[in-house]
Backbone as CSV, one residue per row, in Angstrom:
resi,resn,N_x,N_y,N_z,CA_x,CA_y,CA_z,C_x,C_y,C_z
1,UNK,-12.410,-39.843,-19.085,-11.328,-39.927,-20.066,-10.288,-38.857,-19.752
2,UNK,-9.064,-39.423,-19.354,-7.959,-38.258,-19.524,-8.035,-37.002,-20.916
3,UNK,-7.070,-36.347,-19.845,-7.310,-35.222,-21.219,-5.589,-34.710,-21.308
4,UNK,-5.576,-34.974,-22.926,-4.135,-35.365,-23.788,-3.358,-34.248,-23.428
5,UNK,-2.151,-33.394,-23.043,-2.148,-32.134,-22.898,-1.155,-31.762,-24.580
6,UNK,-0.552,-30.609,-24.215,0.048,-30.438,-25.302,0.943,-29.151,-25.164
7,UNK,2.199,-29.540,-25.368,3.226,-27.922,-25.076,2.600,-27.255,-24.890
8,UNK,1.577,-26.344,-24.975,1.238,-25.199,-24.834,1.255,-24.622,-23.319
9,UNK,0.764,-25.955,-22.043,1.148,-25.860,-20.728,2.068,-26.288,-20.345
10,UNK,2.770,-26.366,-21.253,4.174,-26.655,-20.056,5.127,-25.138,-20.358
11,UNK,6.353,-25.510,-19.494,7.192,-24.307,-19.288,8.533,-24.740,-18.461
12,UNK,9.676,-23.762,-18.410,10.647,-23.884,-17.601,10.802,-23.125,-16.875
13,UNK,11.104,-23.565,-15.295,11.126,-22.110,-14.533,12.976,-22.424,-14.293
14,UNK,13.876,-22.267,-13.685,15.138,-21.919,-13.624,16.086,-21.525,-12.467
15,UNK,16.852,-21.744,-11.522,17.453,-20.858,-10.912,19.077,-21.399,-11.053
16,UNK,19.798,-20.137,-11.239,20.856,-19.784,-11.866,22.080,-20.795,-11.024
17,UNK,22.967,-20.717,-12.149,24.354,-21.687,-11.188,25.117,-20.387,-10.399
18,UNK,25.524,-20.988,-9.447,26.601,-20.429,-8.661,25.421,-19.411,-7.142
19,UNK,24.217,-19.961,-7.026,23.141,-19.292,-6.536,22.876,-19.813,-5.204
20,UNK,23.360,-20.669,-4.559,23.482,-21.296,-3.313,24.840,-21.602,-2.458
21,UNK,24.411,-20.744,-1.260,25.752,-21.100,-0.395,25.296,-21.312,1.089
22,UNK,25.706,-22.540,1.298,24.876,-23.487,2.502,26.148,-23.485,3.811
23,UNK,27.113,-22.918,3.681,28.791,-23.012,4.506,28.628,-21.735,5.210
24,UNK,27.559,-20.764,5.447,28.127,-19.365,6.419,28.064,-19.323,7.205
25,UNK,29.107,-19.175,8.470,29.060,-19.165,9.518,29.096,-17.279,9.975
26,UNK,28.811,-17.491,11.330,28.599,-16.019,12.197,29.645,-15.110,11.699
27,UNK,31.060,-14.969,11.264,31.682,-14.371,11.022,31.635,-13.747,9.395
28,UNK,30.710,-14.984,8.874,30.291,-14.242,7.159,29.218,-13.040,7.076
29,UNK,28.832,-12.694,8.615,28.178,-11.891,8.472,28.425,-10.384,9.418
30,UNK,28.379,-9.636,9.153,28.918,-8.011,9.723,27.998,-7.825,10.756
31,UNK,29.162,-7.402,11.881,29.329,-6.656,12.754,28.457,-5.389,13.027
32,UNK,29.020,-4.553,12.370,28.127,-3.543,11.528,28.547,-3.025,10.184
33,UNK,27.461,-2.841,9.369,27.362,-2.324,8.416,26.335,-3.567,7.701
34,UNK,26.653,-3.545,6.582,25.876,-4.523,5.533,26.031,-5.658,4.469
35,UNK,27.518,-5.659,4.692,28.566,-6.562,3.974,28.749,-8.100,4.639
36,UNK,28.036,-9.273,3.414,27.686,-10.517,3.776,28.914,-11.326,2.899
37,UNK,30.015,-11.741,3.433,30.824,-12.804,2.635,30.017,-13.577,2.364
38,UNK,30.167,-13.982,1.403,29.129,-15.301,0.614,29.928,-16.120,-0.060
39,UNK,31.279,-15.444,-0.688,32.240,-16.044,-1.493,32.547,-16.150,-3.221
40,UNK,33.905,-15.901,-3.300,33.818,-15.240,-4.674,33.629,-15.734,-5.591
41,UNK,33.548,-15.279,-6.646,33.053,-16.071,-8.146,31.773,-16.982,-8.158
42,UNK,31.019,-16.308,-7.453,29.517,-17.337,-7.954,28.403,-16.565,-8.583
43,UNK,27.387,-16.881,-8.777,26.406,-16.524,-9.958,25.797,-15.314,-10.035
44,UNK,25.555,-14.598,-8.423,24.447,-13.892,-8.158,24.456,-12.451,-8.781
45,UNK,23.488,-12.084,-8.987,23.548,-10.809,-9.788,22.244,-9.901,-8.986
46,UNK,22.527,-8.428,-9.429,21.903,-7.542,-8.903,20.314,-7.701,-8.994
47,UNK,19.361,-7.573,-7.619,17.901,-8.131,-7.594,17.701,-9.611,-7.673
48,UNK,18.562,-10.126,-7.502,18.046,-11.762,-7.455,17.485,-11.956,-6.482
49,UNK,16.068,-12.404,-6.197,15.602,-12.706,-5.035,16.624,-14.017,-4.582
50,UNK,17.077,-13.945,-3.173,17.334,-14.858,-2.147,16.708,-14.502,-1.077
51,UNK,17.040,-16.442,-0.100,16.114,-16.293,1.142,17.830,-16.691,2.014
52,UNK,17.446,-15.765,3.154,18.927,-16.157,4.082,18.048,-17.214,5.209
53,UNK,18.234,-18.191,5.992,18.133,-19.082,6.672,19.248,-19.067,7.475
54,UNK,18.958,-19.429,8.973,19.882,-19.215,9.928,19.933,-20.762,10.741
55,UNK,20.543,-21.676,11.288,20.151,-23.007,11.935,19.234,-22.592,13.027
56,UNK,18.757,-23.764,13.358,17.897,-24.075,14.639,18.730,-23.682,16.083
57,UNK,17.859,-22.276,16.949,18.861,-22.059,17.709,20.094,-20.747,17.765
58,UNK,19.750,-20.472,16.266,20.350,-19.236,16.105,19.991,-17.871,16.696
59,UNK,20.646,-16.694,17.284,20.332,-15.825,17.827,20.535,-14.614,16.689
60,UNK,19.512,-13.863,15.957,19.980,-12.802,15.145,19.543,-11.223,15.935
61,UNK,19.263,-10.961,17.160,19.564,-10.012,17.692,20.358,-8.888,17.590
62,UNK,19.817,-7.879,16.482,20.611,-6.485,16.059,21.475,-6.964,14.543
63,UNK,20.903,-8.173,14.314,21.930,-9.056,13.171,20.870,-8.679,11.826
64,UNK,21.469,-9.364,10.773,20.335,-9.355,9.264,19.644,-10.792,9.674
65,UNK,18.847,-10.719,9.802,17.360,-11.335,10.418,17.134,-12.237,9.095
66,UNK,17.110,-13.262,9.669,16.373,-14.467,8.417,15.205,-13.945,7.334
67,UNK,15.063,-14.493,6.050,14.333,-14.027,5.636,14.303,-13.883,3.901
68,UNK,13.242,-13.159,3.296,13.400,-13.013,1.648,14.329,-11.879,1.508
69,UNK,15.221,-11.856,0.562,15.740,-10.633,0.308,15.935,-10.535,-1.020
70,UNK,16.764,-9.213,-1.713,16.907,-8.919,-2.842,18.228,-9.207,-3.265
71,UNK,19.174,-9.685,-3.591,20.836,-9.048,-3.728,20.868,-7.653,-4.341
72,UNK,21.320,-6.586,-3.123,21.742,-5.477,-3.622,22.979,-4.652,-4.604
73,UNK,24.161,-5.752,-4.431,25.374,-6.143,-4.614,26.010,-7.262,-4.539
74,UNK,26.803,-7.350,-5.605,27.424,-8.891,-4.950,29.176,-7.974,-5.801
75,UNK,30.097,-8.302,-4.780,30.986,-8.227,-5.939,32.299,-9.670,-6.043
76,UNK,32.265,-9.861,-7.203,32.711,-11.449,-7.206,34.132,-11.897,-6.928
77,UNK,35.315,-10.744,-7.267,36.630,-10.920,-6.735,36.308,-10.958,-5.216
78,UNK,35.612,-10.249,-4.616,35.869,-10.062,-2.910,34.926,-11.017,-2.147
79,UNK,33.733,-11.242,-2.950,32.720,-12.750,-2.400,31.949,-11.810,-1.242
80,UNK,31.590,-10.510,-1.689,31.109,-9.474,-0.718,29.499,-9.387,-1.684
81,UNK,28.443,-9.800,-0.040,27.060,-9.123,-0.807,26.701,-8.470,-0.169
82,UNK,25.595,-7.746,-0.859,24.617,-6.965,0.252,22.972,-7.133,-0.162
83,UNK,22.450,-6.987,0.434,21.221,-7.181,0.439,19.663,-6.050,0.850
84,UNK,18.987,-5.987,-0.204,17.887,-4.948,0.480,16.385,-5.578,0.397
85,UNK,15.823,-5.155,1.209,14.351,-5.974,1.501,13.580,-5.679,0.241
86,UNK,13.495,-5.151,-0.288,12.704,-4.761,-2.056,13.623,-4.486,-3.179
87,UNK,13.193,-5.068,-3.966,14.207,-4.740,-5.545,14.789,-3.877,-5.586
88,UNK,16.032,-3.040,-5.426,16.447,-1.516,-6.009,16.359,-1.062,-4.451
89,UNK,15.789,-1.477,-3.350,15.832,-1.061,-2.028,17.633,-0.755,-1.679
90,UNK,17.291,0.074,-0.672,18.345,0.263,0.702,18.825,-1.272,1.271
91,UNK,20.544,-1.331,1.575,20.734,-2.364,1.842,20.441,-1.874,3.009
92,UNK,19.881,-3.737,3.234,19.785,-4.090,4.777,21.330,-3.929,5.819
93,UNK,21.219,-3.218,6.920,22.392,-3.579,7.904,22.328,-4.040,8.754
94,UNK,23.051,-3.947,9.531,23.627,-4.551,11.036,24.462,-3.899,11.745
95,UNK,24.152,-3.966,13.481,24.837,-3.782,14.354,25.378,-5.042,15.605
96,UNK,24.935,-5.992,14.778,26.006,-7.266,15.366,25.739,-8.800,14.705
97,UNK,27.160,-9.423,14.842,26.556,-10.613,13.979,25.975,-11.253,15.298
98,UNK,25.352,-12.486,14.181,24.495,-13.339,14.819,25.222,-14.855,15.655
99,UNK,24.514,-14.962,16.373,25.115,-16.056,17.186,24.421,-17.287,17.089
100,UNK,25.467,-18.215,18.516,24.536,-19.980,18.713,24.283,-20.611,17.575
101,UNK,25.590,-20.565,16.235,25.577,-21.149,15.593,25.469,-22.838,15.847
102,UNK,26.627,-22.922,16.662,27.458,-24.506,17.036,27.996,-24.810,16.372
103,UNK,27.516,-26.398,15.852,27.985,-26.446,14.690,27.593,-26.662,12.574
104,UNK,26.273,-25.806,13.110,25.536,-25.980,12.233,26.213,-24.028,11.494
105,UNK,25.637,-24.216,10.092,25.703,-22.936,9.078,24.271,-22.508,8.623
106,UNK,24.630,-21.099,8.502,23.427,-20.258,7.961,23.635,-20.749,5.935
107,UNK,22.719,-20.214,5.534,22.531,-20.324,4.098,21.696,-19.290,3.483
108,UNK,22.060,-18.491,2.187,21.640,-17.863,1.154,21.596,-18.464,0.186
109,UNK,20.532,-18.540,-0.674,19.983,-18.685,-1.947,18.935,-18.723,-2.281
110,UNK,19.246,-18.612,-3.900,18.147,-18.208,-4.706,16.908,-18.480,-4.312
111,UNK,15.730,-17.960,-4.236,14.821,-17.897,-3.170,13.789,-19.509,-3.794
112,UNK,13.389,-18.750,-5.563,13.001,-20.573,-5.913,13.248,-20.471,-7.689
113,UNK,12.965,-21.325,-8.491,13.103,-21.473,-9.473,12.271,-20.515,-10.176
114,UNK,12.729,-19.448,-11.009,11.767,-18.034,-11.740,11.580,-18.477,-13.660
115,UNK,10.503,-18.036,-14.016,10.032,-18.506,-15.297,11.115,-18.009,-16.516
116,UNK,11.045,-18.759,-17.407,12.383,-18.594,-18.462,11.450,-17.901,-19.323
117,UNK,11.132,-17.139,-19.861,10.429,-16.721,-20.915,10.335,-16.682,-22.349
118,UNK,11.376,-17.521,-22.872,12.055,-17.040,-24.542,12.353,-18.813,-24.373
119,UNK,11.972,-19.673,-23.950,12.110,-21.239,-23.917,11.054,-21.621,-25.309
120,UNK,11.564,-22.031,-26.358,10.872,-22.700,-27.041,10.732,-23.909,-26.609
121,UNK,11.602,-24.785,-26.610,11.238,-26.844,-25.924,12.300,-27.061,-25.109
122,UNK,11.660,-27.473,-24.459,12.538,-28.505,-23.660,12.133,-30.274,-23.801
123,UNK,13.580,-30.816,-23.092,13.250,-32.580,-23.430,14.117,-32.846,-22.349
124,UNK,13.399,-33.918,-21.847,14.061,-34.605,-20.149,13.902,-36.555,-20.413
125,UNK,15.167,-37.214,-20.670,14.810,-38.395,-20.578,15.746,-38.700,-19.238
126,UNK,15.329,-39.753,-18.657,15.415,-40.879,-17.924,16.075,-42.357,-18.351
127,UNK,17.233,-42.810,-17.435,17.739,-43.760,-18.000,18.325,-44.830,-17.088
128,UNK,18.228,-45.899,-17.021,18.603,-46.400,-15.706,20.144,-48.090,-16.608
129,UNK,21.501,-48.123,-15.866,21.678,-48.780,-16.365,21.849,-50.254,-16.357
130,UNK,22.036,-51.193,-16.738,22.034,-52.748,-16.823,22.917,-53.232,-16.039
131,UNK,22.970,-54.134,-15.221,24.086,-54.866,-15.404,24.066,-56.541,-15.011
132,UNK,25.284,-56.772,-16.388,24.722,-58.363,-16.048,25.366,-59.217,-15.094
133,UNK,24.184,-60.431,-14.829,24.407,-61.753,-13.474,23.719,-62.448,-14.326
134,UNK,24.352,-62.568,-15.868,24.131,-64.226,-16.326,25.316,-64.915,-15.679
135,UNK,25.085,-66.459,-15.669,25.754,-67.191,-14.715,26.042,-68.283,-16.152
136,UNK,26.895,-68.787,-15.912,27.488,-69.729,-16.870,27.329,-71.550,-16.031
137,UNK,27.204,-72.000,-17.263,27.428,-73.733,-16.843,25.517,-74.039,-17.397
138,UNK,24.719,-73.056,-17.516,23.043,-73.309,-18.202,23.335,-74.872,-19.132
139,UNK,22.013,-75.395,-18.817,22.364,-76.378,-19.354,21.790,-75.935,-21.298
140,UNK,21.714,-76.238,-21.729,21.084,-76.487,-23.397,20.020,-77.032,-23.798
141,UNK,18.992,-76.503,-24.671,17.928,-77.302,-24.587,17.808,-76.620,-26.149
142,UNK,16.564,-77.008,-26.425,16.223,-76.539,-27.601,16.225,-75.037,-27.782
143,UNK,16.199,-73.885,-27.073,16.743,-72.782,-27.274,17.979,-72.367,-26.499
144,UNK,18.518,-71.211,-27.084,19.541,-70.341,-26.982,19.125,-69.990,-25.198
145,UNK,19.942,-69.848,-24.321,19.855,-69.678,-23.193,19.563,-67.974,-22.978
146,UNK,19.102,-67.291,-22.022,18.963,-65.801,-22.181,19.759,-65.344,-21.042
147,UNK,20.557,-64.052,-21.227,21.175,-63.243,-20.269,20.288,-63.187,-19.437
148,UNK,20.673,-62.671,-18.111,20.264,-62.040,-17.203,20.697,-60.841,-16.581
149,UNK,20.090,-59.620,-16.409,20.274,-58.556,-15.871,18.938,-57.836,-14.930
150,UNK,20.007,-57.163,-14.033,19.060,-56.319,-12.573,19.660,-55.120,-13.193
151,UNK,18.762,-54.461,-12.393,18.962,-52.538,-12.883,20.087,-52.324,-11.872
152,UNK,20.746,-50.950,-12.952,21.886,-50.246,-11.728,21.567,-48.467,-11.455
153,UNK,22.210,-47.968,-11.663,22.054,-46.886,-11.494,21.109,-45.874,-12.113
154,UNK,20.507,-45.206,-11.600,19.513,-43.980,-12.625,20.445,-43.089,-13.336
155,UNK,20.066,-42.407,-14.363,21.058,-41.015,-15.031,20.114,-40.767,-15.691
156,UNK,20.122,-39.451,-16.053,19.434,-38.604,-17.274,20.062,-37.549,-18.015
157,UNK,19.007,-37.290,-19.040,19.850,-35.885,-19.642,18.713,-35.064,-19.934
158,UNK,19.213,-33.733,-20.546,17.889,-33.369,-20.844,18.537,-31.741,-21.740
159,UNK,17.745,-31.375,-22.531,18.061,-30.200,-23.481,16.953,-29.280,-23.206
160,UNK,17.613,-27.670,-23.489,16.661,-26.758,-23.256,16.958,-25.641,-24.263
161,UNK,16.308,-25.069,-25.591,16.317,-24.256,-26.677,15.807,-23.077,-25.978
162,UNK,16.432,-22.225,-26.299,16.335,-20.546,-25.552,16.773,-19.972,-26.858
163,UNK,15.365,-18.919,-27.165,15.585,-17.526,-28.013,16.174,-16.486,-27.351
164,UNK,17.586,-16.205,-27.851,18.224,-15.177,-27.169,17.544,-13.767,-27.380
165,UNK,18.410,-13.020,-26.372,17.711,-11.444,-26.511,18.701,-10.518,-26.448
166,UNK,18.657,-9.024,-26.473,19.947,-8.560,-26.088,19.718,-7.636,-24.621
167,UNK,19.358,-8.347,-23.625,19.160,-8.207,-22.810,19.990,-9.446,-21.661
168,UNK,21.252,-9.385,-21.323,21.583,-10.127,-20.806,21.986,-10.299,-19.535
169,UNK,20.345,-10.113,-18.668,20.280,-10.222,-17.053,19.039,-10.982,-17.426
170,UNK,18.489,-11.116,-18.291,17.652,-12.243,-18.485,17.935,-13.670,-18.202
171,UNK,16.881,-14.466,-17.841,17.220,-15.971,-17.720,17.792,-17.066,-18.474
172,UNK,17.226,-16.945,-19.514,17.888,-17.629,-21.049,19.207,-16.934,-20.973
173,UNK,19.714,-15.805,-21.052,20.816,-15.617,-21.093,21.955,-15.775,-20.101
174,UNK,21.286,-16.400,-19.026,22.385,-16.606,-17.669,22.451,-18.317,-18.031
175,UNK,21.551,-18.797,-18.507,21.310,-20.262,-18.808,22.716,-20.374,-19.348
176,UNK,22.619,-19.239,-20.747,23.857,-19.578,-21.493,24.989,-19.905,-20.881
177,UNK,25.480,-18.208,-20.135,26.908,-18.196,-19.568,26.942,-18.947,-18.559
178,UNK,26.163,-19.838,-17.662,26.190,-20.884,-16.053,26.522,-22.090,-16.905
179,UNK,27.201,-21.978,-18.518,27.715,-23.363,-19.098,29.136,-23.707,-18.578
180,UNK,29.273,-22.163,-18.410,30.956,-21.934,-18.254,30.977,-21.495,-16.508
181,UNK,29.894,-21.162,-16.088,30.273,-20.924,-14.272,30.978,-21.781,-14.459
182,UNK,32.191,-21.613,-13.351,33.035,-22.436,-12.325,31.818,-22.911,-11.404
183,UNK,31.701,-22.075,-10.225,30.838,-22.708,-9.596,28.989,-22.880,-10.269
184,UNK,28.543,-24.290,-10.061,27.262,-24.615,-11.053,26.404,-24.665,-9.546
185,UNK,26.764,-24.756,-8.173,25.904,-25.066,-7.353,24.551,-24.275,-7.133
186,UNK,23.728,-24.794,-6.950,22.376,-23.961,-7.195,21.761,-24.028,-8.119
187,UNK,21.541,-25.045,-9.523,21.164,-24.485,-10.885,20.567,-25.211,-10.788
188,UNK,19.394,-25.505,-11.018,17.958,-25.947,-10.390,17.060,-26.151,-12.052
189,UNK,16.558,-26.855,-12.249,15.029,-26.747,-13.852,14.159,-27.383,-13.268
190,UNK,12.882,-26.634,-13.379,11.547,-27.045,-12.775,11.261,-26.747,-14.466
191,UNK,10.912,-28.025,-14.712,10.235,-28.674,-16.149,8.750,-29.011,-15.811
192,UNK,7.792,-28.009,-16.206,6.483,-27.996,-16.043,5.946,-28.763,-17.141
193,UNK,5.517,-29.755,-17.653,4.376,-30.351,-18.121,3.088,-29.870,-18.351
194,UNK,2.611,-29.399,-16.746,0.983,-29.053,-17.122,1.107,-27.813,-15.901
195,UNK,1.580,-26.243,-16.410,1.428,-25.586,-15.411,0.324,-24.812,-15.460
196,UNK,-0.291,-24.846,-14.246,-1.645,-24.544,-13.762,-1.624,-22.954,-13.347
197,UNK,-2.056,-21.837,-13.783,-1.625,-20.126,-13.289,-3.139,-20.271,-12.524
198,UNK,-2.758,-19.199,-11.296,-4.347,-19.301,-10.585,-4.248,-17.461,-9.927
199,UNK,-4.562,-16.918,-10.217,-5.044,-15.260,-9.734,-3.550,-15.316,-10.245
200,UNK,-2.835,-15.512,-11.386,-1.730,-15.013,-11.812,-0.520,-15.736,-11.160
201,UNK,-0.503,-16.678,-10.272,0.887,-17.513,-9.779,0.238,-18.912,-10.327
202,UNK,1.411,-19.696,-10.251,1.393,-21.161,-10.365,1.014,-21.489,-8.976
203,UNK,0.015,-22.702,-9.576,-0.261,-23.383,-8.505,0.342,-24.877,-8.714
204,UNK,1.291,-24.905,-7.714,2.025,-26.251,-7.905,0.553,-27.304,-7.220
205,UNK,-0.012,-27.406,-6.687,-1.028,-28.484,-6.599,-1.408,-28.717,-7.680
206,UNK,-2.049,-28.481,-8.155,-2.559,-28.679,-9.820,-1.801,-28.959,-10.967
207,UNK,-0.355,-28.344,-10.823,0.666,-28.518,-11.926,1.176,-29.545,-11.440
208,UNK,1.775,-29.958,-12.946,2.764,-31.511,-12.841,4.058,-30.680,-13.663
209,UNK,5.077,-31.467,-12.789,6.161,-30.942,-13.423,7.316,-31.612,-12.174
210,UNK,8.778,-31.836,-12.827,9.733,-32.368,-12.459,10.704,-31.699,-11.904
211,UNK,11.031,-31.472,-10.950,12.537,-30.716,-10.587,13.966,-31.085,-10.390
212,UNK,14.771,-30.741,-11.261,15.967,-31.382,-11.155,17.479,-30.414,-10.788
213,UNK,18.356,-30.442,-9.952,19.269,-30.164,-9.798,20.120,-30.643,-11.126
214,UNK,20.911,-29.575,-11.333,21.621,-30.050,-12.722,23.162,-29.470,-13.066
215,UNK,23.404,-29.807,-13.809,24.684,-29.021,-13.920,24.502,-28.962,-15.727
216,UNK,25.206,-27.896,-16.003,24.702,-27.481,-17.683,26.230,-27.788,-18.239
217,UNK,26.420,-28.481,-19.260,26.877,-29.197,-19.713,27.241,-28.396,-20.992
218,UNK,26.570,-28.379,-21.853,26.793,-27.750,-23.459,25.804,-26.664,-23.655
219,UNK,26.131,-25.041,-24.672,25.313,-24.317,-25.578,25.776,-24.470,-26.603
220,UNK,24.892,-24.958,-27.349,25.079,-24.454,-28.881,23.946,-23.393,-29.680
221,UNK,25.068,-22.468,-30.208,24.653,-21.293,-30.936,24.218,-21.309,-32.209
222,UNK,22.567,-21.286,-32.768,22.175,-21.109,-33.929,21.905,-19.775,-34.314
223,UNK,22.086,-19.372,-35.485,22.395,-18.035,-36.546,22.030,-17.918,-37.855
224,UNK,21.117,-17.813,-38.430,20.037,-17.841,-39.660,19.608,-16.433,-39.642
225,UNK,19.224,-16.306,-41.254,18.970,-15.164,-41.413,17.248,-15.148,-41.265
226,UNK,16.877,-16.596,-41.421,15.654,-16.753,-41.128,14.802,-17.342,-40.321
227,UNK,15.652,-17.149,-38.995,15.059,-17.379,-37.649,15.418,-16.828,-36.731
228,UNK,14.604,-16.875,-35.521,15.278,-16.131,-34.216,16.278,-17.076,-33.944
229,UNK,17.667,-15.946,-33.488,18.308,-16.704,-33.003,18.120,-17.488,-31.539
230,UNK,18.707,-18.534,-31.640,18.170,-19.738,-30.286,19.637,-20.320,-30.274
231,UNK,19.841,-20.847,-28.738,20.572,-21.482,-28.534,20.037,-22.886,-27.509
232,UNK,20.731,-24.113,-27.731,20.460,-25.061,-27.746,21.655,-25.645,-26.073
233,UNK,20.460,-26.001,-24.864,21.087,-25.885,-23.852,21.150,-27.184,-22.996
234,UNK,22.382,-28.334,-22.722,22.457,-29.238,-22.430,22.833,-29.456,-21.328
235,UNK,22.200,-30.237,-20.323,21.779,-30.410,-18.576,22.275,-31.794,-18.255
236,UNK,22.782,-32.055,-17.509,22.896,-33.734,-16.772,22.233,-33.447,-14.997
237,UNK,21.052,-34.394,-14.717,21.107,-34.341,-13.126,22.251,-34.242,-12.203
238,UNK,22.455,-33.038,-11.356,23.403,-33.545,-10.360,23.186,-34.436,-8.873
239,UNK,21.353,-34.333,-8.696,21.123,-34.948,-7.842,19.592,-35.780,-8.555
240,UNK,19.084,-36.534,-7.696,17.754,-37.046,-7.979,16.730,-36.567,-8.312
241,UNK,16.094,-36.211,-9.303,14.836,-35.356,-10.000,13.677,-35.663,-8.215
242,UNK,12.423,-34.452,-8.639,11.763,-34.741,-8.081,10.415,-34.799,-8.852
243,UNK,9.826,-35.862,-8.895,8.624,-36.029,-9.623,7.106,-35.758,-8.853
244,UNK,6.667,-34.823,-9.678,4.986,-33.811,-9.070,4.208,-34.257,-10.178
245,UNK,4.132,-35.693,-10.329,2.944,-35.614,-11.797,1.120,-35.858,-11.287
246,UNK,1.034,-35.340,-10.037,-0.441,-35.873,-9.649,-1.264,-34.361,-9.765
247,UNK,-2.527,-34.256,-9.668,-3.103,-33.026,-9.844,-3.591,-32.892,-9.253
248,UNK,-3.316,-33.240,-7.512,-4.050,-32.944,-6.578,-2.984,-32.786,-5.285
């Protein structure tokens, strides 16, 4: 007999808008020193884990070497980062950029989707729409003739309630302000269902849960004297969910 689950295992994990940049070529990266154009006005904030990726073929010889990193800096008028191998670390440098691009680009971002902590519910529907190929000239009989329709396109939506804090490098609270990023690229919801913790990490084998690229759409702000305040956070897919509902 299956076994029924119930909010209590599920969860949202998150990664922020404006958190992926897939366009850097050899010149976005220094010569010497430690200064990575990435480009201005996007999400990243101080300690965000990212992973830099270089194409197939790339030479990083004396360069910032593929890999996990921290954002040490980002500053957003100049689209200037820097990066250090541990939280609060020394930025990483360089004494030459990297080569044998062609015509492929390096990429930074957010390394993966990190747990929201102050998420009371979330809700994810699925929707696919109609369209009709009834055909006219049916002949008549004793009933009413019936439309006909084939499926068209998929869409969804989906809402996410966050207890605010006054702590705002928190996740719920970047949720908020990535309503209003300009740039949304990167904003990622891994909607856990049944998440499985094993020596203290998730084990995605065991967990079921959906991942969707999204773009955030609406907050709305609730304010009672007799509740935590929460705000109420509205998502549309920007690309195709990915569905993990097996437990093996």
């Amino acid at each position: 007999m299956a076994t029924v689950l119930s909010g209590t295992s599920g969860a949202l994990y998150y990664s922020p808008a404006g958190t992926s940049v897939t366009t850097l070529i050899a010149t976005n990266f220094p010569s010497s020193g430690g200064n990575i154009t990435v480009g201005s006005y996007l999400g990243f904030k101080v300690n965000d884990p990212v992973t830099l990726a270089y194409p197939a073929g790339a030479s990083t010889t004396n360069a910032i070497a593929a890999g996990n990193y921290f954002v040490k800096t980002y500053n957003a008028s100049t689209g200037v980062m820097t990066v250090s191998s541990t939280a609060g670390g020394g930025v990483v440098t360089a004494t030459a950029q990297p080569s044998g691009f062609g015509a492929n680009f390096a990429s930074i971002i957010f390394t993966a989707p990190a747990a929201v902590g102050s998420v009371r519910e979330w809700s994810f529907e699925i929707t696919r729409s109609e369209i009709d190929v009834t055909t006219i000239g049916q002949e008549s009989g004793q009933y009413a003739p019936f439309r006909s329709f084939i499926t068209g396109f998929a869409d969804g939506s989906g809402s996410a309630t966050v207890y605010t804090t006054d702590d705002d490098t928190n996740l719920a609270s970047r949720m908020i302000e990535d309503v209003i990023q300009a740039t949304q690229t990167g904003a990622t919801m891994k909607l856990y269902i049944d998440r499985v913790i094993v020596s203290g990490s998730v084990n995605d084998t065991t967990s079921r849960s959906i991942t969707v690229p999204v773009i955030l759409t609406s907050a709305s702000l609730s304010v009672n004297p007799d509740d935590g305040q929460s705000v109420s956070i509205n998502f549309r897919p920007s690309a195709a969910p990915t569905f993990d509902l097996s437990k093996s």
